[in-house]
C-alpha positions as CSV (number, residue, x, y, z in Angstrom):
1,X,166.6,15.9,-10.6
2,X,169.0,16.5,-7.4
3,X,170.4,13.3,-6.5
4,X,169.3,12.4,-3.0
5,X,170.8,10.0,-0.1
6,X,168.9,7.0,1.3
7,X,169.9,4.7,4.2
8,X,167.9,1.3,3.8
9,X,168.0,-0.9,6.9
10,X,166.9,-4.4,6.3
11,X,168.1,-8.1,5.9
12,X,170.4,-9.0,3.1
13,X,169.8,-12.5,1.6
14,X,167.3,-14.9,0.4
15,X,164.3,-13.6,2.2
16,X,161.4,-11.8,0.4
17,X,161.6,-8.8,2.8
18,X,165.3,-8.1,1.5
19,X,164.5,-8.7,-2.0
20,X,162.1,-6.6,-1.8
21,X,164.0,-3.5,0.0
22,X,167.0,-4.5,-2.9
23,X,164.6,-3.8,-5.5
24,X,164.2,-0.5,-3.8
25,X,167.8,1.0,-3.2
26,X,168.5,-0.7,-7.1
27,X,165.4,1.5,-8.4
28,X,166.7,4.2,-6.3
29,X,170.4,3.6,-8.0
30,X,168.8,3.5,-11.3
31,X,167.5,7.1,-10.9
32,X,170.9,8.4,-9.7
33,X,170.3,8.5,-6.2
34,X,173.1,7.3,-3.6
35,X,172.0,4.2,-1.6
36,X,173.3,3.1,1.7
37,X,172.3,-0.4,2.4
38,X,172.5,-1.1,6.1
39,X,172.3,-5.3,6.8
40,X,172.3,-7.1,10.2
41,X,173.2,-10.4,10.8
42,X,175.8,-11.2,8.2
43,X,178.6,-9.3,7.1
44,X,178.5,-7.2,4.0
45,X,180.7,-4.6,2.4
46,X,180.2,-3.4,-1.1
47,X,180.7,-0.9,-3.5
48,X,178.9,-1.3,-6.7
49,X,178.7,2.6,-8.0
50,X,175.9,4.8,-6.3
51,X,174.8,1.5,-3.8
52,X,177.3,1.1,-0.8
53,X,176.3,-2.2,1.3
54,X,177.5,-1.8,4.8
55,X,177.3,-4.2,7.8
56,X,176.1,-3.1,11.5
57,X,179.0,-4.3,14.0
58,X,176.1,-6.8,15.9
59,X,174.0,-9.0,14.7
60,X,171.2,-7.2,16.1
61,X,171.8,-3.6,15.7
62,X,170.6,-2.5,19.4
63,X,174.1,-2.1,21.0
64,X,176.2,0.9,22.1
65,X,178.4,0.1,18.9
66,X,175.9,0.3,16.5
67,X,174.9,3.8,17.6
68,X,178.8,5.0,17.0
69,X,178.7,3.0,14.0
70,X,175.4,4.7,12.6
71,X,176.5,8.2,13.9
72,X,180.0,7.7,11.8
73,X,177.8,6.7,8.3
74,X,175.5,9.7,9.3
75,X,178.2,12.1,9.3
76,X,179.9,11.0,6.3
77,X,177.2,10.6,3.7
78,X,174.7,13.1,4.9
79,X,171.5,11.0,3.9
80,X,168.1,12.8,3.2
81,X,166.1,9.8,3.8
82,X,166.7,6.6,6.3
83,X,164.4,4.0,6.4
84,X,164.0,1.0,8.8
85,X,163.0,-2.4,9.4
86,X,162.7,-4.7,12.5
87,X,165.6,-4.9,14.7
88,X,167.3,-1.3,13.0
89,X,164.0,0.5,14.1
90,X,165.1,2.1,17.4
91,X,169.1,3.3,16.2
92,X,167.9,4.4,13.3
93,X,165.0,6.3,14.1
94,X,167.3,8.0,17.3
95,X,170.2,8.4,15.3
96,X,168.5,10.1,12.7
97,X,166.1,12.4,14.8
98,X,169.6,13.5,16.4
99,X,171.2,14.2,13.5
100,X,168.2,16.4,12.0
101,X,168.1,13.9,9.0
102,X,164.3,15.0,7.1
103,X,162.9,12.2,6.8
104,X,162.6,8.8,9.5
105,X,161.0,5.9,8.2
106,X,159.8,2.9,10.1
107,X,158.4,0.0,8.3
108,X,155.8,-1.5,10.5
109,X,155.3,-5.4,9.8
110,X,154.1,-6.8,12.8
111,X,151.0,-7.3,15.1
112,X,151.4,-6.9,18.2
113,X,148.9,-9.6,19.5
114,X,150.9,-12.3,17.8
115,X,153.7,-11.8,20.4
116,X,151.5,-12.3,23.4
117,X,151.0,-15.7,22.6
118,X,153.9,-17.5,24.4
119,X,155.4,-14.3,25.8
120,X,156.4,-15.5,29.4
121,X,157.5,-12.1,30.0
122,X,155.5,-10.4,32.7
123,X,152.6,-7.4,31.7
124,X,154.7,-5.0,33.1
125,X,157.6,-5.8,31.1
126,X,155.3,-6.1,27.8
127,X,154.3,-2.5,28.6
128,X,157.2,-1.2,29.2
129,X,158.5,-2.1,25.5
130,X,155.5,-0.8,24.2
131,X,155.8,2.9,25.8
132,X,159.6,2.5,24.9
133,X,158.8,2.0,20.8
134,X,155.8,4.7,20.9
135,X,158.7,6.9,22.4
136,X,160.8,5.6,18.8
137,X,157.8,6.3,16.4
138,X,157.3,9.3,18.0
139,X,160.4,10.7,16.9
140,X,159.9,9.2,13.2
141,X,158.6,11.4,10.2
142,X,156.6,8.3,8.5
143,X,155.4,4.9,9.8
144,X,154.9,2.3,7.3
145,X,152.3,-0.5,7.9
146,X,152.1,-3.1,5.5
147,X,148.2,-3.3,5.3
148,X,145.1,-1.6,6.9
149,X,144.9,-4.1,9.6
150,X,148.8,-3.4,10.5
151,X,147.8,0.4,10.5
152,X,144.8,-0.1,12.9
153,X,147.0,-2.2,15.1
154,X,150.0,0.5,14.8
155,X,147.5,3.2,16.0
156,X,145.4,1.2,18.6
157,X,148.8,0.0,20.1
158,X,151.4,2.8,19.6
159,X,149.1,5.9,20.0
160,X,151.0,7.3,16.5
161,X,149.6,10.0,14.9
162,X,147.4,8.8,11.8
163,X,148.3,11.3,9.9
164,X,152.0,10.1,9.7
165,X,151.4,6.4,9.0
166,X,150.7,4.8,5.4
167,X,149.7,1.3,3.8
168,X,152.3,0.1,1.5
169,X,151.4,-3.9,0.6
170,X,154.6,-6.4,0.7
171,X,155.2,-7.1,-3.0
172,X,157.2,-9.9,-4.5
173,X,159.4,-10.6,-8.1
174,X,157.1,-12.6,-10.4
175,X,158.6,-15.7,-9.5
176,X,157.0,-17.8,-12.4
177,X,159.7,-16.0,-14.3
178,X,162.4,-18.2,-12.8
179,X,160.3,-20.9,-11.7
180,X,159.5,-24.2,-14.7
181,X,157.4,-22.9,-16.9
182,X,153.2,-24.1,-15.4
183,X,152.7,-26.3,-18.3
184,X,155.9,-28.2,-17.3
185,X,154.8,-28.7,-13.4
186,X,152.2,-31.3,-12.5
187,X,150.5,-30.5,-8.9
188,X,150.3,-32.7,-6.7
189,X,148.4,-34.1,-4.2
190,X,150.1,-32.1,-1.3
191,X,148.6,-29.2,1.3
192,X,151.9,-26.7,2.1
193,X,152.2,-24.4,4.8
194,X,155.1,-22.4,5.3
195,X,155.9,-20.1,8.2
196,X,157.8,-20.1,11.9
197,X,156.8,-22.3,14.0
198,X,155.2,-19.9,16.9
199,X,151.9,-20.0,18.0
200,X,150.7,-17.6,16.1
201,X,151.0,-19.0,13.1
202,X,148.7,-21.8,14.2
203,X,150.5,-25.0,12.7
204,X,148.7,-27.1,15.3
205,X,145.2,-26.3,14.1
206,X,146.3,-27.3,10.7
207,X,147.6,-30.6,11.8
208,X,144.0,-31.2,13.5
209,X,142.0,-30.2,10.4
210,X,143.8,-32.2,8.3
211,X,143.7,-35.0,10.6
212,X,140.2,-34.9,10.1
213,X,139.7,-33.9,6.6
214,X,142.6,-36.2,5.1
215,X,140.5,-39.7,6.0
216,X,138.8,-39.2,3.2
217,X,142.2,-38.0,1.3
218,X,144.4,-40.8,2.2
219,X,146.4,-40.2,-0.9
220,X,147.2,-36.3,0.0
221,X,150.3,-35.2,2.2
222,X,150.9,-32.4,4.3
223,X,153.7,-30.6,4.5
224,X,155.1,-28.0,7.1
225,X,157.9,-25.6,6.2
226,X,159.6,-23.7,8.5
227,X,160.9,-24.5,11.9
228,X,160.7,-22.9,15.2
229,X,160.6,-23.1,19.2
230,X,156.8,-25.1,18.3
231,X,158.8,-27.9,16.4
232,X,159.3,-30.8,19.0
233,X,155.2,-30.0,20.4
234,X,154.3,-30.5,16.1
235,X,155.6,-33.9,16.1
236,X,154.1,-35.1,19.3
237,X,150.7,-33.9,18.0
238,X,151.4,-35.9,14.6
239,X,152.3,-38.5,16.3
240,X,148.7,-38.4,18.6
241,X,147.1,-37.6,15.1
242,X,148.5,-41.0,13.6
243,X,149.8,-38.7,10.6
244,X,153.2,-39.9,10.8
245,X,153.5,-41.3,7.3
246,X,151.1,-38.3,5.4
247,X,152.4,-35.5,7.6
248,X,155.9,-34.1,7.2
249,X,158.3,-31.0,8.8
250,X,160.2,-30.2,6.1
251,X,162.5,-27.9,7.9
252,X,164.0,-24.5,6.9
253,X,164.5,-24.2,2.7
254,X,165.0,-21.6,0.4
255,X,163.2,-19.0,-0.8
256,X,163.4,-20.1,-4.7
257,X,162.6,-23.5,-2.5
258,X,159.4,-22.5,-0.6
259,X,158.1,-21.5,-3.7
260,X,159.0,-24.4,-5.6
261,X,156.9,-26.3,-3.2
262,X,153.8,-24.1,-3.0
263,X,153.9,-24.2,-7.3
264,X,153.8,-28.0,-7.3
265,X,151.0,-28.1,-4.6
266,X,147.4,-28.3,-4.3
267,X,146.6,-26.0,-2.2
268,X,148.5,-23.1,0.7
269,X,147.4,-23.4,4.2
270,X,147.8,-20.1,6.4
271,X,146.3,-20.9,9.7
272,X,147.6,-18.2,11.7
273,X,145.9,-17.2,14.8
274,X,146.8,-13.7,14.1
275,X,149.0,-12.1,11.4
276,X,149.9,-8.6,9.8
277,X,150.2,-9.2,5.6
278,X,152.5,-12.5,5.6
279,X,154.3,-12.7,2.6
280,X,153.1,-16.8,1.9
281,X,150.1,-15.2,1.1
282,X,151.0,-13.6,-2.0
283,X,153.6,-16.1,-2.5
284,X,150.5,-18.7,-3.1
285,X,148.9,-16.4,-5.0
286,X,152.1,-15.3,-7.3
287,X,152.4,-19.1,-8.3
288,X,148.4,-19.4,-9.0
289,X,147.9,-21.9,-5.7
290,X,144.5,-21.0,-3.8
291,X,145.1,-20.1,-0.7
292,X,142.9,-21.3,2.7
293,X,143.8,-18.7,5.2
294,X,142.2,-17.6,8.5
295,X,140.3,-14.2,8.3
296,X,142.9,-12.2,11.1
297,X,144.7,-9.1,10.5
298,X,145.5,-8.3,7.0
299,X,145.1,-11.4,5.1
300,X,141.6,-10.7,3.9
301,X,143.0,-7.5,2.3
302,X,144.9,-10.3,0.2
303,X,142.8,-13.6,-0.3
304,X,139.4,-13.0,-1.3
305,X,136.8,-15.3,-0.1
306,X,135.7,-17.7,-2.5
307,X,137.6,-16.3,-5.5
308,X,141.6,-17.0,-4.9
309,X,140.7,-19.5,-2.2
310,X,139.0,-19.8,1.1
311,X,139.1,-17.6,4.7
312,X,137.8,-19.4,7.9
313,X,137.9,-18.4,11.1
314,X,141.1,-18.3,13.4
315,X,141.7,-21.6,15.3
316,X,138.7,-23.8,14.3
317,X,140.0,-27.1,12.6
318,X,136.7,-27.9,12.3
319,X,135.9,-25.0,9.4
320,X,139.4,-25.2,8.3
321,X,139.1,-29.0,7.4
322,X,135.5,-28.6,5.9
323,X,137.3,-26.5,3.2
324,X,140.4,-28.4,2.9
325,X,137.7,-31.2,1.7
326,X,136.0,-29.2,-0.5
327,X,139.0,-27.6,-2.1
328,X,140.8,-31.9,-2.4
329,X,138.0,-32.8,-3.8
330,X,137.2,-30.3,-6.9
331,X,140.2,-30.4,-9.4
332,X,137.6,-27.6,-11.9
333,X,137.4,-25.4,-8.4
334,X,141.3,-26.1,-7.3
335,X,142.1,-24.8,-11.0
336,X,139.6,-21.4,-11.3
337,X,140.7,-20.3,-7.8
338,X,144.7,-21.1,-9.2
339,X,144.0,-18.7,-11.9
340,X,142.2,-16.1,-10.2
341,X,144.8,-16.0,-7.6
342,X,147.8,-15.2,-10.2
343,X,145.8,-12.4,-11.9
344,X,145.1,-11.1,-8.6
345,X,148.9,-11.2,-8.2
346,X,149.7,-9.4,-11.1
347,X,147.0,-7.0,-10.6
348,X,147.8,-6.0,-6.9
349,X,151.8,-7.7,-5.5
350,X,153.6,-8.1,-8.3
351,X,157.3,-6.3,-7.3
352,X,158.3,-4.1,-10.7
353,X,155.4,-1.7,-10.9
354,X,154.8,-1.3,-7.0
355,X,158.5,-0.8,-6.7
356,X,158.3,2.3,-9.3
357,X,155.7,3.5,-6.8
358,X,157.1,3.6,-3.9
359,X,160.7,4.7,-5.4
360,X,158.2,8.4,-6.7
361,X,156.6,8.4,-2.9
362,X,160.1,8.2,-1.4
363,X,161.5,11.5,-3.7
364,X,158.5,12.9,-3.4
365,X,158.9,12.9,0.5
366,X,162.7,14.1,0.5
367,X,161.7,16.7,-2.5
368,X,158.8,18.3,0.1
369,X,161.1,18.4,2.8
370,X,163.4,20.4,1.4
């Protein structure tokens, strides 16, 4: 096989999104291919054999600098392939169409409703960014959305041509294979949820349900992971809820933390208002928790109704804490969904055979553009 070059831009630390774009360029390593790892936000150089780790000069890669920067790596290493995430979409995607480089990958994880919420920027300004990144796909060979409902959004929003987008699912390491062994953990009697604080994500309505559906709990805790610009308005509304000694902000943790947390629990709350594919989903279902989440975007493509767990509508407490009773209140039910969940896991997310997947689509591309 000819040996091919890939620029991957994405995050480089504890995150599941990095871990799962290092699984990537490691695969891609593996199979003799040179990897150029691109990271934002902290400062990385390395040199481990075919997988060079480079850092952009800002900490969001949107500056003058980083275009020189990019242009410099482009010229020396000649890659085939260059794929993007989040902040490295726009000098990536440029810097690449200028530079004739076969194929432009964006990686699409958003939805572009959730950043309305809050947004005090005006309509004119919100459109203008969205012409300016329909300009950036434009000029990208592939798009990347990381379910159907991310697609439909990418197309309804961004006008891209469909025939140039694709549905690849987040996928995540087993991580009951570094967690305590399940027959060593005893749950208990906590709801998590995990996520920013924005308003997306719906925190609030989760704080209201379970104000109404722990009274008959008073033994069960909630816990919110995670922090955000909606932190201080959270503790005021605990505080109106009288939750102060059930319900807890547990701050930021790590990774191998958050899922320490969701292994031990009950049950995973996702309440978000809207959402692409979030990545507690198949966290909670990796570590056999049943998941409640609301039925927006592409979580349904992830939790199905009644068999891993429970999907209510967006931003009713109301349905939210009629199934957090149900769910408290059936150990045999909390269980069955628990193990549905983790075979649903393995059958769909788990990281090592999606990985091996996407690692033949990505030579398959460069091989058909040559």
């Amino acid at each position: 096989m000819s040996r091919y070059c890939f620029f991957i831009a994405a995050s480089w630390g504890d995150a599941a999104v990095a871990k799962h774009f290092k699984a990537l360029a490691n695969l891609l390593v593996h199979r003799g291919h040179l990897v150029v790892y691109l990271t934002h936000g902290q400062q990385v150089n390395l040199d481990e054999g075919h997988l060079h780790v480079r850092s952009f000069p800002s900490r969001r890669p949107t500056k003058p600098r980083d275009f020189m920067f990019l242009d410099r790596l482009i010229r020396t290493y000649r890659p085939d392939c260059m794929i993007a995430n989040f902040g490295a979409v726009n000098v990536m995607t440029i810097m690449g169409w200028l530079h004739k480089v076969p194929c432009r990958v964006d990686w699409y994880h958003s939805f572009s409703k959730a950043f309305e919420l809050g947004d005090e920027r005006s309509r004119w300004v919100r459109h203008a960014l969205i012409l300016r990144k329909r300009l950036v796909y434009g000029l990208a060979s592939h798009v990347v959305a990381v379910s159907q409902a991310t697609r439909d959004d990418l197309l309804s929003t961004y006008k891209i041509d469909m025939a140039k987008t694709h549905v690849i699912y987040n996928t995540l390491a087993d991580p009951l294979e570094h967690l305590k062994a399940p027959s060593a953990m005893r749950p208990e009697p906590v709801v998590v949820c995990a996520g920013g604080f924005h308003p997306w994500k719906g925190q609030d309505v989760l704080i209201r349900a379970f104000s109404k559906a722990g009274r008959s709990f008073p033994h069960v805790r909630l816990e919110l992971i995670g922090d955000g610009p909606q932190s201080s308005k959270y503790r005021q509304l605990i505080q109106e809820e009288a939750l102060e000694d059930r319900c807890f902000l547990a701050g930021r943790l790590s990774h191998y933390q958050v899922l320490q947390k969701m292994h031990k629990s009950w049950v995973v709350v996702v309440p978000s208002r809207y959402d692409s594919f979030p990545y507690v989903v198949i966290e909670a279902l990796a570590v056999g928790v049943p998941v409640i989440a609301s039925q927006v975007g592409g979580i349904p493509e992830a939790v199905r109704d009644g068999q891993d767990g429970f999907l209510v509508p967006p931003d009713d407490p109301q349905a939210l804490a009629d199934r957090l009773r149900l769910i408290l209140s059936d150990p045999a039910l909390r269980d069955q969904m628990g193990q549905n969940a983790r075979r649903h896991f393995l059958e769909c997310f788990e990281q090592r055979a999606n990985i091996v997947k996407q690692a033949d689509w990505f030579e398959a591309l460069v091989a058909s553009s040559k």
